[in-house]
PLY file of the C-alpha trace (Angstrom):
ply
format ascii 1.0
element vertex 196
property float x
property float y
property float z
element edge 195
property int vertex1
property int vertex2
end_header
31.40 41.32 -76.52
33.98 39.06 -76.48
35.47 36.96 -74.07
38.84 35.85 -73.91
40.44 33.25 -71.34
44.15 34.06 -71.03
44.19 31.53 -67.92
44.97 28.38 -67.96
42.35 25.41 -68.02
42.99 24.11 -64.87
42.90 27.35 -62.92
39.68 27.93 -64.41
38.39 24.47 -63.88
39.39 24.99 -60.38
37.16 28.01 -60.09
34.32 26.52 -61.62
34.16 23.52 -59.14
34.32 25.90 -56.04
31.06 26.34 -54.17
29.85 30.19 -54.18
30.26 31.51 -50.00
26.26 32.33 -50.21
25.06 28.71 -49.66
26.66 27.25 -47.09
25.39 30.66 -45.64
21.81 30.16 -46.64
22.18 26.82 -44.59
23.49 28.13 -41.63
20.00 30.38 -41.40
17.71 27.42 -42.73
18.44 25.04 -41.25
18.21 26.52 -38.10
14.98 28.11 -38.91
13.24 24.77 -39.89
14.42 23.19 -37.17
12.82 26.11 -34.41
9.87 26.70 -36.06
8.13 23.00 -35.71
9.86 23.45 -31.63
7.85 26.82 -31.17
4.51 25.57 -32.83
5.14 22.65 -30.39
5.67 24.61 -27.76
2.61 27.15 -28.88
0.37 24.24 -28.99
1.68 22.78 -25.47
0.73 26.24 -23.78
-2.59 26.34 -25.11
-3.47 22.83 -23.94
-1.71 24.02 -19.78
-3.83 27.23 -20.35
-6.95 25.07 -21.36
-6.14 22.65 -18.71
-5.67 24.90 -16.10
-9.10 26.87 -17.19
-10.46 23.28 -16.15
-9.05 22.60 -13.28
-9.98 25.95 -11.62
-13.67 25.34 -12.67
-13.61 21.77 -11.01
-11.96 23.82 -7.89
-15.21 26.21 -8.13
-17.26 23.27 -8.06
-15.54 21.50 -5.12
-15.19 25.07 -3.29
-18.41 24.37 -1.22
-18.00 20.79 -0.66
-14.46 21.80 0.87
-15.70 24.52 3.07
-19.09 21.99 4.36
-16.13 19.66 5.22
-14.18 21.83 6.94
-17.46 23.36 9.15
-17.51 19.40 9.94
-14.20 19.15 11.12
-14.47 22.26 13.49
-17.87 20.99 14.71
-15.86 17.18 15.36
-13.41 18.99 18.03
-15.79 21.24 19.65
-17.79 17.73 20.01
-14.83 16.09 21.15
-13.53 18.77 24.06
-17.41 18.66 25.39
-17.11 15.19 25.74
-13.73 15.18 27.02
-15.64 17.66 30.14
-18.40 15.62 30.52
-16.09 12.31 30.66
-14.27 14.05 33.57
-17.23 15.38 35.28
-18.69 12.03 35.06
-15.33 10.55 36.79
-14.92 13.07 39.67
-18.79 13.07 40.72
-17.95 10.21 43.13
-14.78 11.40 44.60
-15.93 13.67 47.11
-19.35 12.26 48.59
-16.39 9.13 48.97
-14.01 10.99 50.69
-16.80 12.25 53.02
-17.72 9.13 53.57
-14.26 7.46 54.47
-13.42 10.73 56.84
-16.32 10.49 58.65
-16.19 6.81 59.42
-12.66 8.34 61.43
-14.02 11.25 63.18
-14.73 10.56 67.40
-17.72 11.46 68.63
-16.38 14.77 70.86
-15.04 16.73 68.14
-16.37 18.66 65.31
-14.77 20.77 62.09
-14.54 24.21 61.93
-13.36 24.07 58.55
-12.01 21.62 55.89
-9.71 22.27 52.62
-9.27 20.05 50.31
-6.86 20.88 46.99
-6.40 17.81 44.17
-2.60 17.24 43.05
-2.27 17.02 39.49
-1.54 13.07 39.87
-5.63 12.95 40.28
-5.16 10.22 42.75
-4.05 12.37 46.01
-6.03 14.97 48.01
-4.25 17.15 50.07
-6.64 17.94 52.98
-6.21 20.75 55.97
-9.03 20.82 58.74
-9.50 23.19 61.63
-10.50 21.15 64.28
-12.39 21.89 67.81
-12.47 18.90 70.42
-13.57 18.46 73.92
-10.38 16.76 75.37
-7.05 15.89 74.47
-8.45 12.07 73.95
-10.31 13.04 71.23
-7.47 14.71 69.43
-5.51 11.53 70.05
-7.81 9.17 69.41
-8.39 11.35 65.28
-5.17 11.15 64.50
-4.65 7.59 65.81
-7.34 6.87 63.76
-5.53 8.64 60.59
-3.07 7.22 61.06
-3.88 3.47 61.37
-5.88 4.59 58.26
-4.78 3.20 54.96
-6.25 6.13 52.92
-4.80 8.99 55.26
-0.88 9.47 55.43
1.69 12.20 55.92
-0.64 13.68 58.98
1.07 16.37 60.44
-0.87 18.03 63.77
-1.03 22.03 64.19
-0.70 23.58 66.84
-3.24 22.96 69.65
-4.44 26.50 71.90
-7.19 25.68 74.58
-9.62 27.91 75.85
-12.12 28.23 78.92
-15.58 29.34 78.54
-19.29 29.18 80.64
-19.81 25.69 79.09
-16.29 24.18 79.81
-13.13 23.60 77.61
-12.62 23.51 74.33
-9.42 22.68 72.45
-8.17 24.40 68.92
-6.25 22.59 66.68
-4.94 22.47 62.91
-4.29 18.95 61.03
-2.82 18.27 57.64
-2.76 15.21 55.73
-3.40 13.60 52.15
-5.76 11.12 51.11
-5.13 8.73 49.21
-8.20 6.51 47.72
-7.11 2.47 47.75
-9.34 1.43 44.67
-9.56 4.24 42.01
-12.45 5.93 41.30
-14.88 4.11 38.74
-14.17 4.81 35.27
-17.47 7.17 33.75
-16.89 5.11 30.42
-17.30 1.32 31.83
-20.91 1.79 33.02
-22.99 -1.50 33.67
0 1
1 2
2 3
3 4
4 5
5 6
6 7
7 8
8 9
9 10
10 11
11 12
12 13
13 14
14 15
15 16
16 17
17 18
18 19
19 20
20 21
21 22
22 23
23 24
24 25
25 26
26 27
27 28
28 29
29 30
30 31
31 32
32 33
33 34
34 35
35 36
36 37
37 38
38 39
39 40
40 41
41 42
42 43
43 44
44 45
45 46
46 47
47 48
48 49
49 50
50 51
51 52
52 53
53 54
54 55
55 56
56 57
57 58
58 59
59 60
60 61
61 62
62 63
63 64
64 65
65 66
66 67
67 68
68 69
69 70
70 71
71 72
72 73
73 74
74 75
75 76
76 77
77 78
78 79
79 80
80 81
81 82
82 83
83 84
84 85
85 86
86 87
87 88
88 89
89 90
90 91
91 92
92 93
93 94
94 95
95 96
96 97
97 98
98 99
99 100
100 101
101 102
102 103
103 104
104 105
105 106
106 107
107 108
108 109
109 110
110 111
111 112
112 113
113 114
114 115
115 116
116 117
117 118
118 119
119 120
120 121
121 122
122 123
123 124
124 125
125 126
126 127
127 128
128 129
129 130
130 131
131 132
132 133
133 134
134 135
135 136
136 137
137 138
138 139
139 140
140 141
141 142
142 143
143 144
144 145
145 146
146 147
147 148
148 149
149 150
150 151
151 152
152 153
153 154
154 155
155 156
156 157
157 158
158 159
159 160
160 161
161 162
162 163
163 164
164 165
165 166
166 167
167 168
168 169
169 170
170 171
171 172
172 173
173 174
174 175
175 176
176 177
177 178
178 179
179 180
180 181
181 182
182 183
183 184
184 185
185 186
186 187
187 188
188 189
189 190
190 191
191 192
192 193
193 194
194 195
């Protein structure tokens, strides 16, 4: 077979130089390719080592597991500790209020009177008694001379008097009567934590 040119040189020179369509589509896929394939390995090799890591980490989890829940048991035991001595702080600092109130009242009680009854109800302040006494007496002195001495009291204000009924019996008379008041105690109670 024979070949014959009937072009021109330069057209076929021209043909010659031009760069077949194939390769620059060959690069467009390789280059690509080699370029993803060093990214995936990378990121192959990156998930092993988070998988491997994270194996680790839940071991050393398993291992600390017990030590966490003996802490925890420690910190439950810590406030039940601390509300019981909480109580037995404010035990220990209202054990002398009382036997100190009776002591102050009585010290203001005449001699021809007695209780019937006595309330006593602690406002949330801690440091004021409300107190309410059902009182019998022998004479009207007696019931003037208690709540003069209330009164003139530093620890006993706001005393109101009830109302007063008098009856007769076989041994004489005897007067009824109703007082409020609230006590306040000058120097505060000692303080259960500053023992001597």
């Amino acid at each position: 077979m024979i070949r014959i040119n009937l072009l021109p040189a330069e057209i076929g020179e021209a043909q010659s130089s031009q760069t077949s369509p194939l390769l620059p589509l060959a690069a467009a896929v390789i280059v690509p390719i080699l370029v993803l394939i060093p990214l995936h390995l990378s990121k192959v090799a990156q998930r092993k080592k988070l998988e491997a890591e994270k194996v680790s980490l839940k071991n050393e989890l398993d291992r600390y597991q017990p030590i966490i829940a003996q802490v925890e048991a420690l910190e439950k035991a810590k406030v039940q500790l601390t509300q019981r001595k909480s109580v037995i702080q404010q035990l220990e600092s209202e054990r002398l209020r009382y036997p100190q109130f009776m002591d102050d009242f009585v010290k203001l009680l005449p001699g021809n009177l007695w209780l019937t009854s006595l309330t006593t109800v602690l406002q949330p302040s801690g440091n004021i008694m409300n107190v309410g006494m059902d009182v019998v007496a022998l004479d009207n002195y007696a019931i003037a001379d208690l709540i003069a001495n209330l009164e003139t009291s530093q620890i006993f204000t706001d005393v109101d008097l009830g109302t007063i009924t008098a009856s007769q019996s076989v041994t004489g008379q005897s007067i009824n009567f109703h007082i409020n008041a609230l006590y306040r105690k000058m120097n505060p109670l000692p303080d259960a934590n500053k023992k001597s």
